[in-house]
KOLLUM-997608 format. One record per residue (C-alpha): residue number from 1; y, x, z; residue in one letter. Coordinates in steps of 0.05 Angstrom, whole numbers, plus 5000, padded with zeros to 4 digits. Last residue first. Example, Ala and Ser with C-alpha at 12.3 -4.5 7.8 and 13.67 -1.06 7.14 Angstrom:
# KOLLUM-997608
PT    n    c2    c1    c3  res
PT    2  4979  5273  5143    S
PT    1  4910  5246  5156    A
***
This chain:
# KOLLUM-997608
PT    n    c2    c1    c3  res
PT  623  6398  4180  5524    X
PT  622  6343  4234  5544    X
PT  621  6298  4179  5573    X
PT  620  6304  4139  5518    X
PT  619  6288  4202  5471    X
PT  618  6228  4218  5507    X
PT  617  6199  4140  5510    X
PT  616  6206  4133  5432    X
PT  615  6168  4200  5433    X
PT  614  6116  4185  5474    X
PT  613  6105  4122  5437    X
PT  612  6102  4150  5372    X
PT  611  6051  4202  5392    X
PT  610  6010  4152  5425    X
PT  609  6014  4113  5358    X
PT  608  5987  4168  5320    X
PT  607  5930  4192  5372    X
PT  606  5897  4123  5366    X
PT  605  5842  4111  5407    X
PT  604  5846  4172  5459    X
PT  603  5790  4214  5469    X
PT  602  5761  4225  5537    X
PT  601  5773  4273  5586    X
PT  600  5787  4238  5642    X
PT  599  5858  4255  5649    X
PT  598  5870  4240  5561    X
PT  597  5843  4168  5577    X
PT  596  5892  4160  5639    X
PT  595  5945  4186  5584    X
PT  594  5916  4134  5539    X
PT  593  5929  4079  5588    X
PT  592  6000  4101  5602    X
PT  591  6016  4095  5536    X
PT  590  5992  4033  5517    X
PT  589  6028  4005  5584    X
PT  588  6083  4034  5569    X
PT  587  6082  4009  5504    X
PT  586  6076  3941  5524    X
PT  585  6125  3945  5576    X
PT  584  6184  3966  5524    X
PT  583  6162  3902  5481    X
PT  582  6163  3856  5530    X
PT  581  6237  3884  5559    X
PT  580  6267  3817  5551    X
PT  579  6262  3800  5628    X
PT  578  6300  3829  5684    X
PT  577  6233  3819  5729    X
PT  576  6198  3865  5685    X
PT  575  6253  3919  5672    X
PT  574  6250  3921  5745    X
PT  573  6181  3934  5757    X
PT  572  6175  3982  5700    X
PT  571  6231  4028  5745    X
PT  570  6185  4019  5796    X
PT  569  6126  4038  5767    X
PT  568  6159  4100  5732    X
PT  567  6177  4128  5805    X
PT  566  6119  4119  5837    X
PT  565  6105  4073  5901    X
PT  564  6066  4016  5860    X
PT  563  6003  4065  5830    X
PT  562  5979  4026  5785    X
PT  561  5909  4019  5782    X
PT  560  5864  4013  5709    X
PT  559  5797  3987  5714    X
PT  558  5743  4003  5664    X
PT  557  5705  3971  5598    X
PT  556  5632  3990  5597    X
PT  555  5612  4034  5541    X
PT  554  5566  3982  5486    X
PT  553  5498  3985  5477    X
PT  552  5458  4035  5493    X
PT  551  5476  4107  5518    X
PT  550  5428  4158  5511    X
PT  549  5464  4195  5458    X
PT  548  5471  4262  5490    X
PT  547  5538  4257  5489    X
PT  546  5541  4180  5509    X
PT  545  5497  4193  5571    X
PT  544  5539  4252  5597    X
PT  543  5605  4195  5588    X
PT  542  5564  4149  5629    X
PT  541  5554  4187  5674    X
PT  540  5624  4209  5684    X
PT  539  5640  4135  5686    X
PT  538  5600  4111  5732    X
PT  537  5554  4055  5717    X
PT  536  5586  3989  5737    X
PT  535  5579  3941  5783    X
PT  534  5642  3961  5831    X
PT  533  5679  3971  5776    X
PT  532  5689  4034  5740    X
PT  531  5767  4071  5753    X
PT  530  5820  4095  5710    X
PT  529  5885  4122  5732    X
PT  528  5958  4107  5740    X
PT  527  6034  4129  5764    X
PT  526  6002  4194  5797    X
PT  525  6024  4225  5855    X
PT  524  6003  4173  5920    X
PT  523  5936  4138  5884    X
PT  522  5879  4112  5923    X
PT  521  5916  4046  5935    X
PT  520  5918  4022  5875    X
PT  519  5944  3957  5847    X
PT  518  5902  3935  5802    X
PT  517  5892  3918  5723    X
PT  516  5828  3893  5693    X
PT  515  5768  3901  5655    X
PT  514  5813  3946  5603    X
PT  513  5816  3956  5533    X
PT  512  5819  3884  5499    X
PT  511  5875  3848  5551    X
PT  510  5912  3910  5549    X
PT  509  5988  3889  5537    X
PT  508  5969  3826  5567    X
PT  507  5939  3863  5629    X
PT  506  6002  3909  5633    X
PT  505  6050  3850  5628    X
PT  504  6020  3810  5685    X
PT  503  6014  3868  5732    X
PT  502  6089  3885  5719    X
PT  501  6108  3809  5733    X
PT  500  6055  3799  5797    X
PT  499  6093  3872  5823    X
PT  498  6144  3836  5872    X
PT  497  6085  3819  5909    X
PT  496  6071  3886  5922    X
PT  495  6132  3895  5974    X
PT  494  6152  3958  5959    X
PT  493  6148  4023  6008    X
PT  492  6074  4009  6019    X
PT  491  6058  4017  6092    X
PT  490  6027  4081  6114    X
PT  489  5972  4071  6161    X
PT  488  5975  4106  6232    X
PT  487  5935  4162  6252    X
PT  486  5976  4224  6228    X
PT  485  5919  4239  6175    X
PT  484  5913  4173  6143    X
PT  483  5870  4121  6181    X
PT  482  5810  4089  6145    X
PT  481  5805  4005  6141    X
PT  480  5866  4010  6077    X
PT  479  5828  4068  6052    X
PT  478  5766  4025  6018    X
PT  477  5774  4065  5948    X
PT  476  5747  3999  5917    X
PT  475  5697  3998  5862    X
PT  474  5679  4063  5820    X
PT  473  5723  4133  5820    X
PT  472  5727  4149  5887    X
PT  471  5644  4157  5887    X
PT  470  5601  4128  5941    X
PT  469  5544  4163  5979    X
PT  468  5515  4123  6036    X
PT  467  5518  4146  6107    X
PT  466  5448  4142  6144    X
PT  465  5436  4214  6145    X
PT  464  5440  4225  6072    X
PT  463  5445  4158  6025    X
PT  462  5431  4131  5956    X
PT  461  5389  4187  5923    X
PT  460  5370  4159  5857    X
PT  459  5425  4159  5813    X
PT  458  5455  4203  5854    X
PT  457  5405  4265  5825    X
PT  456  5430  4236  5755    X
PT  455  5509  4246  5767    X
PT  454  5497  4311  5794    X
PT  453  5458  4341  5741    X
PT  452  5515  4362  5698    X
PT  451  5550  4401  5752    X
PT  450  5618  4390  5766    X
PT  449  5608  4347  5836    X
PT  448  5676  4357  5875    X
PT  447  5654  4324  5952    X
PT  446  5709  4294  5972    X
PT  445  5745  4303  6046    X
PT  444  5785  4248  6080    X
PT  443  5854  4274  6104    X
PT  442  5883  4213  6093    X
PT  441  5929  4242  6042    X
PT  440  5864  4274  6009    X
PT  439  5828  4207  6003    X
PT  438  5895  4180  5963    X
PT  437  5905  4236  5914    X
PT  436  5826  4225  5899    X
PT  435  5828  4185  5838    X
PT  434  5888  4232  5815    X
PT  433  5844  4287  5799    X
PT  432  5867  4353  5814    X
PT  431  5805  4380  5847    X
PT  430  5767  4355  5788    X
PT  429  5805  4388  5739    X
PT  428  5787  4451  5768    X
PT  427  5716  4441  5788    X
PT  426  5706  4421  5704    X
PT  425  5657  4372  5676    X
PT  424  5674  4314  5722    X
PT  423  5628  4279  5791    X
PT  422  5672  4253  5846    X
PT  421  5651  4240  5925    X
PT  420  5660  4203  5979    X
PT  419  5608  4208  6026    X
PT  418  5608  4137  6074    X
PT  417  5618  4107  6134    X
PT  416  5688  4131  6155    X
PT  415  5714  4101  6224    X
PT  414  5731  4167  6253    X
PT  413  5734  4227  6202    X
PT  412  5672  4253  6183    X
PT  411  5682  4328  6193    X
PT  410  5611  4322  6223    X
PT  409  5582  4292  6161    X
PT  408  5608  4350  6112    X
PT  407  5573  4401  6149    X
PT  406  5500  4365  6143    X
PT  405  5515  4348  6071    X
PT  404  5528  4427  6062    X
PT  403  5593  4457  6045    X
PT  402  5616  4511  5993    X
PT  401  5682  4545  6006    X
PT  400  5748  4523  5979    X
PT  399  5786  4481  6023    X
PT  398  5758  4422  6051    X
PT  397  5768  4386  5974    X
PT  396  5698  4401  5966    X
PT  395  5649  4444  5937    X
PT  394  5579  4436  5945    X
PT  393  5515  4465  5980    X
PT  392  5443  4436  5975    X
PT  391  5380  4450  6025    X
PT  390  5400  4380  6052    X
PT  389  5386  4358  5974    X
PT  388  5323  4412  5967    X
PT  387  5296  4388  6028    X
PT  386  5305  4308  6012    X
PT  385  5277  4320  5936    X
PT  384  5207  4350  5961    X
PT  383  5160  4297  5955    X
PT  382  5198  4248  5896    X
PT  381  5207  4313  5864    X
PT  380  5246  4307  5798    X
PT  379  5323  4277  5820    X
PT  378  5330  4332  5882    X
PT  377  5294  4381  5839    X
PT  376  5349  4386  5782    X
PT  375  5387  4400  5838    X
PT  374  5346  4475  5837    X
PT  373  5380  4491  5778    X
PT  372  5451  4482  5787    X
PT  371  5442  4518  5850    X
PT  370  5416  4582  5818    X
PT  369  5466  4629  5802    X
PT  368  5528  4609  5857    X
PT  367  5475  4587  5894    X
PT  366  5440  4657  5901    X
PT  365  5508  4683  5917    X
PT  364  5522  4632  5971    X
PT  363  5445  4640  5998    X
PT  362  5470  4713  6007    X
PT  361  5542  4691  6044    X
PT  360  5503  4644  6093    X
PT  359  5450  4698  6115    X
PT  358  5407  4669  6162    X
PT  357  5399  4604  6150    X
PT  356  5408  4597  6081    X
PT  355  5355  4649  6081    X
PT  354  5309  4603  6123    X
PT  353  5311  4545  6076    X
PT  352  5308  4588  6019    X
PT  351  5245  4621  6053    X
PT  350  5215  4545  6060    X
PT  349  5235  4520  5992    X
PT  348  5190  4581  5959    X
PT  347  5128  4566  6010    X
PT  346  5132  4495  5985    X
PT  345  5136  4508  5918    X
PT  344  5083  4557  5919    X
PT  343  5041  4511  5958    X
PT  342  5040  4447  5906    X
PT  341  5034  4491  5850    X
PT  340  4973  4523  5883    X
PT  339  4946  4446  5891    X
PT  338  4959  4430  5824    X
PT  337  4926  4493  5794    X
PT  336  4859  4480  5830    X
PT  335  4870  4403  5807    X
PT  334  4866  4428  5734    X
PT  333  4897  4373  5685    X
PT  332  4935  4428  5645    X
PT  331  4907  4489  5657    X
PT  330  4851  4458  5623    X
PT  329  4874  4448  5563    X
PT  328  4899  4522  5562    X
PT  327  4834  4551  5577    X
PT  326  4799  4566  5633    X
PT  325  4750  4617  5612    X
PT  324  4763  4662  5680    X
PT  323  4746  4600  5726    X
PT  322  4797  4586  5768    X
PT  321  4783  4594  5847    X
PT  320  4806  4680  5861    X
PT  319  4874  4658  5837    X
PT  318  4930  4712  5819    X
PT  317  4999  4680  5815    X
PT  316  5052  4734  5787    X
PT  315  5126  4751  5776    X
PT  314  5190  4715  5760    X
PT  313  5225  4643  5785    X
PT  312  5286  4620  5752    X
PT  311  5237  4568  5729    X
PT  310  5240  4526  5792    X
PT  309  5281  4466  5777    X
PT  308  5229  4459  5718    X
PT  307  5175  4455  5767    X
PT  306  5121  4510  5783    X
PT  305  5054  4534  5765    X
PT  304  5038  4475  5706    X
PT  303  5090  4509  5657    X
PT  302  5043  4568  5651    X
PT  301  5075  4613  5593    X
PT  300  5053  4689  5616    X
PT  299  4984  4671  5608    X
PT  298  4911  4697  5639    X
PT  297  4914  4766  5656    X
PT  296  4849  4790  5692    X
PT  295  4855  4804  5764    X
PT  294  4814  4755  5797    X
PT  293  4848  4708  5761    X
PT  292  4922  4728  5733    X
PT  291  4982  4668  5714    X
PT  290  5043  4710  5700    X
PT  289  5114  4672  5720    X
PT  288  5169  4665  5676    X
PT  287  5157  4596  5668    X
PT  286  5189  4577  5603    X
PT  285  5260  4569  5569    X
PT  284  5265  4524  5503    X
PT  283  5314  4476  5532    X
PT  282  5361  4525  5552    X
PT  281  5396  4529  5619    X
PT  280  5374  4592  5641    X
PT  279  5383  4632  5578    X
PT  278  5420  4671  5598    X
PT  277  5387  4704  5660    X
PT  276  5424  4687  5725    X
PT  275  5431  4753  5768    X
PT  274  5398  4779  5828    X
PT  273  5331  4751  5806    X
PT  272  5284  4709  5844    X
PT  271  5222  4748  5852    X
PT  270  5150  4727  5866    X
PT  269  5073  4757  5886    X
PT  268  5033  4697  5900    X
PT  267  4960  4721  5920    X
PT  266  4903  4665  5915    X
PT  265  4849  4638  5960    X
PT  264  4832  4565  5966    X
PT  263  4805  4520  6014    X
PT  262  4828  4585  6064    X
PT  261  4862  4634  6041    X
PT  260  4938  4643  6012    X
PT  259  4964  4710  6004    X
PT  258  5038  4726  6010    X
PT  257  5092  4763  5981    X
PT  256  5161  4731  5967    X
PT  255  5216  4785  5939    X
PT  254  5288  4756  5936    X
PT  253  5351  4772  5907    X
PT  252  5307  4822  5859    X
PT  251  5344  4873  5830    X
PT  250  5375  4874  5759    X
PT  249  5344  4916  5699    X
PT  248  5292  4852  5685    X
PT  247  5227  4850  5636    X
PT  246  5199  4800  5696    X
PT  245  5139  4848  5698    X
PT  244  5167  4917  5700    X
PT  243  5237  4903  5725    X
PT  242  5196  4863  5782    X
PT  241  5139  4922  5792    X
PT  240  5195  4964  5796    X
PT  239  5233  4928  5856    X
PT  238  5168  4927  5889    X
PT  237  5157  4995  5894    X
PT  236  5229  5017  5905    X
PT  235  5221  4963  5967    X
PT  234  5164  4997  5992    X
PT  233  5092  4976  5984    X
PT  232  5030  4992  6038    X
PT  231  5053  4941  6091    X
PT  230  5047  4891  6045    X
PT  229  4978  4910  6036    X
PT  228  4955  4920  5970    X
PT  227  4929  4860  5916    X
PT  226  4999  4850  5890    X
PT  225  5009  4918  5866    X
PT  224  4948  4917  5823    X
PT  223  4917  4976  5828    X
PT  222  4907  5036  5776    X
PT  221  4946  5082  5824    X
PT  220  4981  5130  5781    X
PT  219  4973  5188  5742    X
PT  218  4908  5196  5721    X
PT  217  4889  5273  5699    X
PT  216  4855  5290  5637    X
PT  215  4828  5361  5639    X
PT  214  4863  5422  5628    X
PT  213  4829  5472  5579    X
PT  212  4877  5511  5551    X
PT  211  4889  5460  5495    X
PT  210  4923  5412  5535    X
PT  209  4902  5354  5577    X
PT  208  4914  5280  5571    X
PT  207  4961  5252  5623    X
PT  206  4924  5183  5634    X
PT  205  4959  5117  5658    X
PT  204  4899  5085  5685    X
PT  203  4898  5002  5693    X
PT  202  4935  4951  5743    X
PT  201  5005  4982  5732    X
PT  200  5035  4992  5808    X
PT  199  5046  5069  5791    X
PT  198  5085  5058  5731    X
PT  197  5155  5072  5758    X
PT  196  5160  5130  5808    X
PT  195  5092  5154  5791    X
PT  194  5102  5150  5721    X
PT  193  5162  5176  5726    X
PT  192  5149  5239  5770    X
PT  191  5085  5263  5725    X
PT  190  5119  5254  5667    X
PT  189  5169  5314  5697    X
PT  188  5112  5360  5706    X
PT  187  5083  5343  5639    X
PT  186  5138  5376  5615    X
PT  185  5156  5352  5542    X
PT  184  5200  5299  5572    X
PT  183  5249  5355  5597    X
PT  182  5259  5370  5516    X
PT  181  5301  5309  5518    X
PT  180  5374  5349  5493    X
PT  179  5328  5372  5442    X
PT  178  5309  5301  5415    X
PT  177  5239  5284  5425    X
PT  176  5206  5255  5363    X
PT  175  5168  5202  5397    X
PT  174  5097  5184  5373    X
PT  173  5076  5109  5390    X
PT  172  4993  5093  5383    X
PT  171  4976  5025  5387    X
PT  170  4915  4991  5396    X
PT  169  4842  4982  5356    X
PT  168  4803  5039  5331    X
PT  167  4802  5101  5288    X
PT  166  4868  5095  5263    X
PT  165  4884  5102  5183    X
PT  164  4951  5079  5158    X
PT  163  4986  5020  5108    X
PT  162  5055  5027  5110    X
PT  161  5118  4998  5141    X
PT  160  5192  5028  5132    X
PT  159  5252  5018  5182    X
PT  158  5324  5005  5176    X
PT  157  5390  5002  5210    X
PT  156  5400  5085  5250    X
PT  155  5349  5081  5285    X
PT  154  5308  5142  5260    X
PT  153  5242  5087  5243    X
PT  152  5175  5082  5227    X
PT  151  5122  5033  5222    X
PT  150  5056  5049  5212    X
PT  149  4998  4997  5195    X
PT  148  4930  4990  5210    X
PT  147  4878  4953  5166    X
PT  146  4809  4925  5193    X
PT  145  4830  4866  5241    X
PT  144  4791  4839  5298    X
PT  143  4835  4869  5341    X
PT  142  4899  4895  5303    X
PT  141  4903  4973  5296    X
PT  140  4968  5001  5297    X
PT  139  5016  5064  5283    X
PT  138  5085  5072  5312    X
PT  137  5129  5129  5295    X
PT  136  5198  5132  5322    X
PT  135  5246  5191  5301    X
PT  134  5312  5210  5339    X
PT  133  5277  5208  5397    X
PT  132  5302  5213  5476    X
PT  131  5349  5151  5477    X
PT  130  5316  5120  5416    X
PT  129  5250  5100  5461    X
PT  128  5307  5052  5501    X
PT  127  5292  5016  5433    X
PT  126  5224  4991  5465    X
PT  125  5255  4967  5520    X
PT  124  5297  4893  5485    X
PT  123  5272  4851  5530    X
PT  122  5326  4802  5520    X
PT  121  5350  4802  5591    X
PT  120  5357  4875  5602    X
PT  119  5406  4885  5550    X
PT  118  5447  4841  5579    X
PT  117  5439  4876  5648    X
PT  116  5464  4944  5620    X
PT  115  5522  4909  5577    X
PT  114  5560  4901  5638    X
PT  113  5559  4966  5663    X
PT  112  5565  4996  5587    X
PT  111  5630  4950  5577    X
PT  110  5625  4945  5498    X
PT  109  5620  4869  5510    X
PT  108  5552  4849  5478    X
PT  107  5540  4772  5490    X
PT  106  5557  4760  5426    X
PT  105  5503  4807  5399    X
PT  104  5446  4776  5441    X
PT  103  5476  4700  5416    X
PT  102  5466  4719  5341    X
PT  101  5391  4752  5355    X
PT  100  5372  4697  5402    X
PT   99  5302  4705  5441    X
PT   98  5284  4755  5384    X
PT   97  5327  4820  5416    X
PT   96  5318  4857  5363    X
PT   95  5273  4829  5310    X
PT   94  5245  4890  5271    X
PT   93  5194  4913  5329    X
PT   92  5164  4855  5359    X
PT   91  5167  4798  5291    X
PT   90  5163  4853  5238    X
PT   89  5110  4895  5280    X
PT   88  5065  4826  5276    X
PT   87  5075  4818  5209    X
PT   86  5034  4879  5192    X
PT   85  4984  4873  5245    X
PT   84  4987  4893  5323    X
PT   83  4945  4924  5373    X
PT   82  4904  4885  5421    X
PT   81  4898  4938  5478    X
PT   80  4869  5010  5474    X
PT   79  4933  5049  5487    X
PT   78  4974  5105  5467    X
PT   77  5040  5141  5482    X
PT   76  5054  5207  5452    X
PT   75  5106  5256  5461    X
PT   74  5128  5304  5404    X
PT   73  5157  5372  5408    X
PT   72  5112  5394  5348    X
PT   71  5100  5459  5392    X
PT   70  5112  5419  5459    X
PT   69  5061  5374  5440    X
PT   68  5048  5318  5497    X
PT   67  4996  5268  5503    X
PT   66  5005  5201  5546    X
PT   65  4955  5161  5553    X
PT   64  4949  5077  5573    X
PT   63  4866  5039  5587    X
PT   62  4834  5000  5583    X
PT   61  4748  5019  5587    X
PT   60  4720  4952  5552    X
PT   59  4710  5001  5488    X
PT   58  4642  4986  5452    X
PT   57  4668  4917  5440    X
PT   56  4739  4889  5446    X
PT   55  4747  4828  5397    X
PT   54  4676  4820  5397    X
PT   53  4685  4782  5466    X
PT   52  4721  4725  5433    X
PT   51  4732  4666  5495    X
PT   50  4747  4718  5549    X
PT   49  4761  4769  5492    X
PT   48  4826  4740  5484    X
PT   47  4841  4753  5561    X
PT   46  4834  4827  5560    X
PT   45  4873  4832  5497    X
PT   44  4930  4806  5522    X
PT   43  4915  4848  5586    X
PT   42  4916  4910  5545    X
PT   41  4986  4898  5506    X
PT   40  5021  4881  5568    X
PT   39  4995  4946  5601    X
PT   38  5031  4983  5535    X
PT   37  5084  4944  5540    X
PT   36  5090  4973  5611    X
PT   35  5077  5039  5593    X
PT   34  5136  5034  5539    X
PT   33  5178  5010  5580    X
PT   32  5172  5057  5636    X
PT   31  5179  5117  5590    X
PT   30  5244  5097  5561    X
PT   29  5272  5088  5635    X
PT   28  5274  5168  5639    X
PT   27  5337  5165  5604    X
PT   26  5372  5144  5669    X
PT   25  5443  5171  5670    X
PT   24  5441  5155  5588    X
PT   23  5427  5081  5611    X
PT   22  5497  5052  5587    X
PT   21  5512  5106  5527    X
PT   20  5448  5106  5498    X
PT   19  5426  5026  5506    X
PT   18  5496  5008  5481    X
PT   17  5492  5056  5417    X
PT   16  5427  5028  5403    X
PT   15  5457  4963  5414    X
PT   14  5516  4973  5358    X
PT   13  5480  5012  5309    X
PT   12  5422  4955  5313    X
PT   11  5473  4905  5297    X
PT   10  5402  4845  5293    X
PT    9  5346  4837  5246    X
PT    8  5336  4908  5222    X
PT    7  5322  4914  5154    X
PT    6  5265  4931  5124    X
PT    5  5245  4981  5077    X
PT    4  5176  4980  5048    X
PT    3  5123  5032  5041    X
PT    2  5072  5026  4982    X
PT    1  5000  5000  5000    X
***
């Protein structure tokens, strides 16, 4: 077969140049990569001969080696696992960063300390190799197939692929060391990194000996790092097992180790990450977790081991009660698997329950990442959705540190039954919206919901600790039985039965946009605002359920209160009562309406005739 070019499938000048300049302190990264794709590569093939034991016979023996040749000054990595085909080194080797090629390279920032972790989270090791080499040679032998392939690359765009001759199955990757890399010629030096990095791998990392007659020497352990004593593992230990199987450069936030014996027996090794990964939110994102019995790999995609609201989770769940042949389908309706599920969830709620404890500013940061995430739980787990919801923080108009239900009920003031709160798109806006002008006033604190999933979680959770949730922008804002902050209710200035002529107006004016038009008594800033009645859905939810398309029928129709003490309003007032002015109040009214539209964030009927109005009103104002 003739060699082909191919071009890379990402700005491979521009990460290359990244991965150089941000890890150039730490070169010796490239080696821990490699070894772990590598040990990747074996348990793949480990588990496909499960079910297709020709795949890997006469050599069951897996294992990774390292040969160096200081004359040719090359360093070679090779290993026995499933190898890959043609198409397969176009997919792993010429897609950089494949979990989003055109978001990776936006997300680039030409800040190496920033870039660093970016990298990280698109698994993009293998071009660390470029650090050291300024040639890559990779030759492989798909199991079960009977032509290898080379592919070969300087790293400077493009690569070539050829047909090649290898003796048996796996992968074989030849680094051109670089002369300011010559220190990864000394076996010496290989010796430190692997043991520093690669010593959890569960299979031999082999230094192969030179021509003077050294023999082969294993570097590290050959144990799996989950099956040793806690006691046994430090910290650096652990922390490199995580980068190693999570495919992370951050640290862990948390490390959870624990066996489980008893009806069953499995290990549960897990990390949740120090940083959010970026594709946390995407509706393609998996378990991150590594599904192992009795030490064989099983699948790195188990959906069944934990929730949705858990899948910031990384590491590994080895089971000593699955069979070894269990196969996807069954992974699926296995009541072993259920019942792990159902303790690793519990175990992982329990030590966030004690961090929060604990360490109040570290559960903060974890939030700040995760919280989003684990709310999803609160409307998912029937069992579980009361601990992750008192487990919860939020923000609030008390100032501008997060709060838990349990903190916000004992700044209750006197006489308030209930948890006001408001759900929006933005924390900002919300703490600015005039639906709760009149709550703060009184001195009665809001929860400010700007996550997504809050408006579906309180679809179904109606109360915490016997006081019911209600939002400030549905039914009645309820102030007049609440005192404001000096103790004594403020009259309105005006008597509001001078307002029946205003009122009147406004609803004519708006007789087909709005339900109705109130006084309010939630407002003391703003002249108007929009609220859902008392029996409809509310309107942030209903505006998530429009975007995404879920809305039938028809939007509901909402409330708009004037607010009688302002300025405008009064002025309005007395054009009403003067007569004549039908006209003038109908555009205010119009206008004002849209302006409550524009505060909500919702589009505006007729942006031509709002323009018109505001600037009929403009030049009255300036006559």
């Amino acid at each position: 077969m003739t060699e082909k070019t191919h071009e890379f499938q990402a700005e491979v000048a521009k990460l290359l140049h990244i991965v150089a300049h941000s890890l150039y302190s730490e070169t010796e990264i490239f080696l821990r990569e490699l070894v772990s794709n590598a040990s990747d590569a074996c348990d793949r093939l480990r588990y496909a001969a499960l079910t297709a034991p020709e795949l890997a016979a006469g050599d069951t023996d897996y294992r990774v080696r390292l040969t160096v040749d200081p004359e040719a000054k090359t360093l070679t990595i090779e290993d026995n696992g499933i190898g890959m085909s043609e198409e397969d080194m176009i997919e792993n080797l010429g897609t950089i960063a494949r979990s989003g090629t055109s978001h990776f390279v936006d997300q680039l920032t030409g800040d190496a300390a920033k870039d660093v972790s970016v990298i990280g989270q698109f698994g993009v090791g293998f071009y660390s190799s470029f650090m050291v080499a300024d040639k890559v040679e990779v030759t492989s032998l798909k199991a079960g197939e009977s032509q290898a392939h080379v592919w070969t690359s300087e790293g400077h765009g493009s690569y070539t692929i050829g047909d090649a001759d290898r003796p048996g199955r796996g992968t074989k990757i030849v680094l051109h060391i670089k002369k300011e890399a010559e220190e990864y010629l000394d076996p010496s030096r290989l010796r430190n990194i692997v043991k520093r990095y690669a010593d959890h791998i569960a299979l031999p990392v082999v230094l192969v000996g030179d021509d003077d007659g050294a023999e082969d020497e294993v570097l590290n352990t050959a144990s799996a790092l989950w099956t040793r004593p806690k006691q046994d593992i430090t910290d650096e230990q652990y922390t490199e097992f995580y980068h190693h199987t999570g495919q992370a450069f951050d640290s862990p936030w948390l490390t959870l180790h624990s066996k489980v014996e008893g009806v069953l027996e499995y290990t549960m090794l897990l990390f949740i990450p120090e940083s959010q990964p970026f594709d946390l939110f995407s509706p393609e994102r998996k378990s991150a977790l590594k599904l192992y019995v009795k030490r064989v790999f099983i699948t790195d995609e188990c959906e069944e081991l934990v929730p949705p609201y858990l899948r910031f989770l990384k590491g590994v769940v080895d089971s000593e009660d699955l069979p070894l042949n269990v196969s996807r389908e069954m992974l699926q309706n296995n009541p072993v698997l259920r019942k792990i599920r159902s303790g690793l969830v519990k175990k992982v709620i329990g030590e966030l329950e004690k961090r929060a404890k604990k360490d109040t500013e570290g559960f903060q940061k974890f939030w700040d990442n995760f919280g989003a995430v684990l709310k999803e739980g609160i409307y998912e787990d029937g069992e579980l959705g009361d601990r992750l919801l008192k487990l919860s923080l939020f923000k609030s108009t008390n100032g501008t540190d997060y709060t838990s239900l349990e903190g916000y009920v004992e700044r209750m003031k006197e006489g308030q039954q209930s948890i006001y709160y408001i759900t929006g798109d933005d924390l900002d806006a919300l703490r600015k919206s005039p639906q709760i002008e009149g709550f703060r006033a009184k001195g009665i604190e809001v929860l400010l919901l700007a996550d997504p999933v809050d408006s579906f979680w309180l679809s179904r959770i109606n109360e915490f600790d016997g006081k019911a949730f209600k939002s400030v922008t549905r039914g009645s804002a309820e102030l007049d039985s609440l005192d404001d902050a000096e103790g004594e209710d403020k009259k309105s200035e005006d008597n509001t039965d001078n307002l029946d002529l205003l009122i009147a107006a406004f609803k004519d004016a708006l007789s087909e946009r709005v339900k109705d038009v109130r006084i309010s008594n939630r407002l003391t800033d703003s002249p108007v605002c929009l609220v859902a009645d008392d029996g409809d859905m509310d309107m942030h939810l209903e505006k998530v359920l429009k975007a995404h398309k879920q809305l039938g029928g028809m939007a509901s129709q909402r409330i708009l209160e004037i607010n009688p003490n302002h300025g405008l309003m009064k002025k309005l007032q007395v054009r009403a009562e003067a007569g004549g002015a039908s006209d003038l109040l109908k555009d205010a009214a119009e206008l004002l309406l849209d302006q409550a539209f524009i505060i909500e964030g919702e589009q505006i009927s007729d942006p031509v005739a709002f323009s018109r109005r505001m600037a009929d009103f403009m030049a009255q104002g300036i006559a």
